[in-house]
C-alpha positions, 0 to 999 in steps of 0.5 A, spaced: 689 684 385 681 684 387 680 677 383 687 674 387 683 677 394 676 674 391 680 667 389 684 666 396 677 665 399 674 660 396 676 652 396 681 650 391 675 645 387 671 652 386 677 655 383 679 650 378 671 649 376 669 656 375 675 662 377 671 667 375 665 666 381 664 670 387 665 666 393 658 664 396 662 663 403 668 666 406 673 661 406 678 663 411 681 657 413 685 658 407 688 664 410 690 659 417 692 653 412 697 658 409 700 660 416 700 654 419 700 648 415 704 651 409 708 655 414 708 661 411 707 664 419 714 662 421 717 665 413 714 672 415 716 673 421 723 671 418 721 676 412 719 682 418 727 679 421 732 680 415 728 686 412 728 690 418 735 688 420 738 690 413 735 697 414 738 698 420 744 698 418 744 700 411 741 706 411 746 709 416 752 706 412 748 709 405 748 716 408 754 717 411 757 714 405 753 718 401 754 725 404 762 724 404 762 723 396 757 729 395 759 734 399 767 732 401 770 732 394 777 729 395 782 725 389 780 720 388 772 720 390 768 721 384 773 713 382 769 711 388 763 713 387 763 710 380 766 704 383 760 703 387 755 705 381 759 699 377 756 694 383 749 696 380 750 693 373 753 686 375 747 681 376 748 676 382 748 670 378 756 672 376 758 672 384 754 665 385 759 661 386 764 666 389 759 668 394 756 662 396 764 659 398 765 666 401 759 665 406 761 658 408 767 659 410 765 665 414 760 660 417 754 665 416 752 660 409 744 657 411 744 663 416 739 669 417 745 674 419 749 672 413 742 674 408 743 681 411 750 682 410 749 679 403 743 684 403 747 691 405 752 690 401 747 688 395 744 694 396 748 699 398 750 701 392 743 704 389 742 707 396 748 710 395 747 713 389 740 715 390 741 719 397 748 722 393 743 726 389 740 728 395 744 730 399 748 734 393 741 739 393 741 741 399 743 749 401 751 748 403 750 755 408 746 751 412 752 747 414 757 753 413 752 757 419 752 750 423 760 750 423 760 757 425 756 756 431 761 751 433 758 744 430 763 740 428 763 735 421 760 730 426 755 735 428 752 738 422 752 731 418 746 728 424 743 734 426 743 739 421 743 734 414 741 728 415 734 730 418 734 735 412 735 729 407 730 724 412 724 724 406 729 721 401 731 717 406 725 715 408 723 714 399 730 710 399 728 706 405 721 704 402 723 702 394 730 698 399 724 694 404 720 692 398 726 689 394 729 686 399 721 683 402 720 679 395 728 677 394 729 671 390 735 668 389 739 670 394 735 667 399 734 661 395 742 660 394 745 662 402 739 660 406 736 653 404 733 650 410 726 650 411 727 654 419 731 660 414 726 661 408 724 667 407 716 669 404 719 668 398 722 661 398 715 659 402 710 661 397 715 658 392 715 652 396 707 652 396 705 653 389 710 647 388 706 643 392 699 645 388 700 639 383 699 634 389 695 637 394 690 641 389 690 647 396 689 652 391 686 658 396 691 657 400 696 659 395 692 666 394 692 666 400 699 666 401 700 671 396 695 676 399 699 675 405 706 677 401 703 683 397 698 687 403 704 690 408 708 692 401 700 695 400 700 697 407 706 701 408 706 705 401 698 706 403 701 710 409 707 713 405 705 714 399 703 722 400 711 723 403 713 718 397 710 723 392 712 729 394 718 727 395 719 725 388 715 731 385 721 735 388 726 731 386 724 732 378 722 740 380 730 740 382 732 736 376 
């Protein structure tokens, strides 16, 4: 990661030359060529647009679902949950075709609001199945106190419960944020147009352009611009992460 930093300031002719020199000048129009020229500005902002969007709706879905499969068993609820676990095993490429028919029909194909239904549903299933170990943790006399004190099962699942689980949530909506923000292949498939791509598809489609215009430090320095908010948001979580993860495995 330092030598990716070291090489997106200096010009491309120095990286092929010697990629192992320090830059002697700080070259930071490579940085204005990849938001500008490369349009990585315009990916990021979508990127920031369909990742956000995403968890929005994921993560209240997720839990609500999760809570009522691991604290409301009923006939027929673990069949469920299996079914939603076996969503995890099938990889995209078998629902290619099924799934790039169904957005065109729903004329959400090539758009950025039909990527983040593809994208709540590609991910709920590990955020159901990680917030349903979560929730079977917590103390049942919370929620059994909380009905005695006239809470109803609307009541103990937002004030009570889903606060209690807000570091799994917090976990869970951090490892979905990272996987959605360097997504691949879904965008490639249901968003094609340049004014759609995502950060993904524009650092793809400037290192196929290398070939011809030899920019190499924009490139690094497209690829610093993907890696530093994933860097910045595990920085600022990574305690809360931990600890959260160290409970879970003294839990286990």
């Amino acid at each position: 990661m330092i030598w990716m930093l070291i090489l997106s300031f200096k010009p491309g002719y120095k990286i092929v030359a010697n990629p192992w020199s320090l830059p002697h000048h700080l070259h930071f129009e490579n940085y204005t060529n990849a938001w500008t020229t490369a349009h990585l500005g315009h990916d990021f902002g979508n990127s920031i647009l369909v990742t956000i969007g995403t968890l929005i709706v994921l993560m209240p879905i997720g839990a609500m679902a999760a809570y009522v499969l691991a604290r409301y068993p009923f006939k027929g609820s673990q069949l469920i949950f299996g079914t939603i676990l076996g969503g995890m095993m099938f990889p995209f490429f078998l629902v290619m075709v099924p799934l790039f028919m169904l957005m065109n029909q729903l004329h959400l194909y090539d758009t950025k609001s039909g990527l983040i239904l593809v994208y709540i549903a590609y991910s709920l299933s590990f955020t159901i199945f990680v917030l349903y170990g979560f929730f079977q943790t917590l103390p049942h006399e919370l929620a059994e106190a909380s009905m005695l004190d006239g809470c109803n099962h609307h009541s103990v699942f937002w004030k009570v419960m889903l606060p209690l689980a807000r570091p799994g949530m917090i976990v869970v909506a951090v490892f979905n944020a990272i996987g959605l923000w360097n997504e691949y292949a879904l965008a490639l498939v249901l968003v094609p147009s340049q004014a759609n791509h995502t950060l993904p598809l524009g650092i793809a489609d400037l290192a196929s352009t290398q070939q011809y215009q030899s920019d190499w430090g924009a490139l690094f320095a497209g690829l610093v611009i993907v890696i530093l908010p994933v860097l910045i948001v595990y920085w600022i979580l990574r305690d809360r992460i931990h600890d959260t993860m160290l409970a879970g495995a003294v839990k286990g």
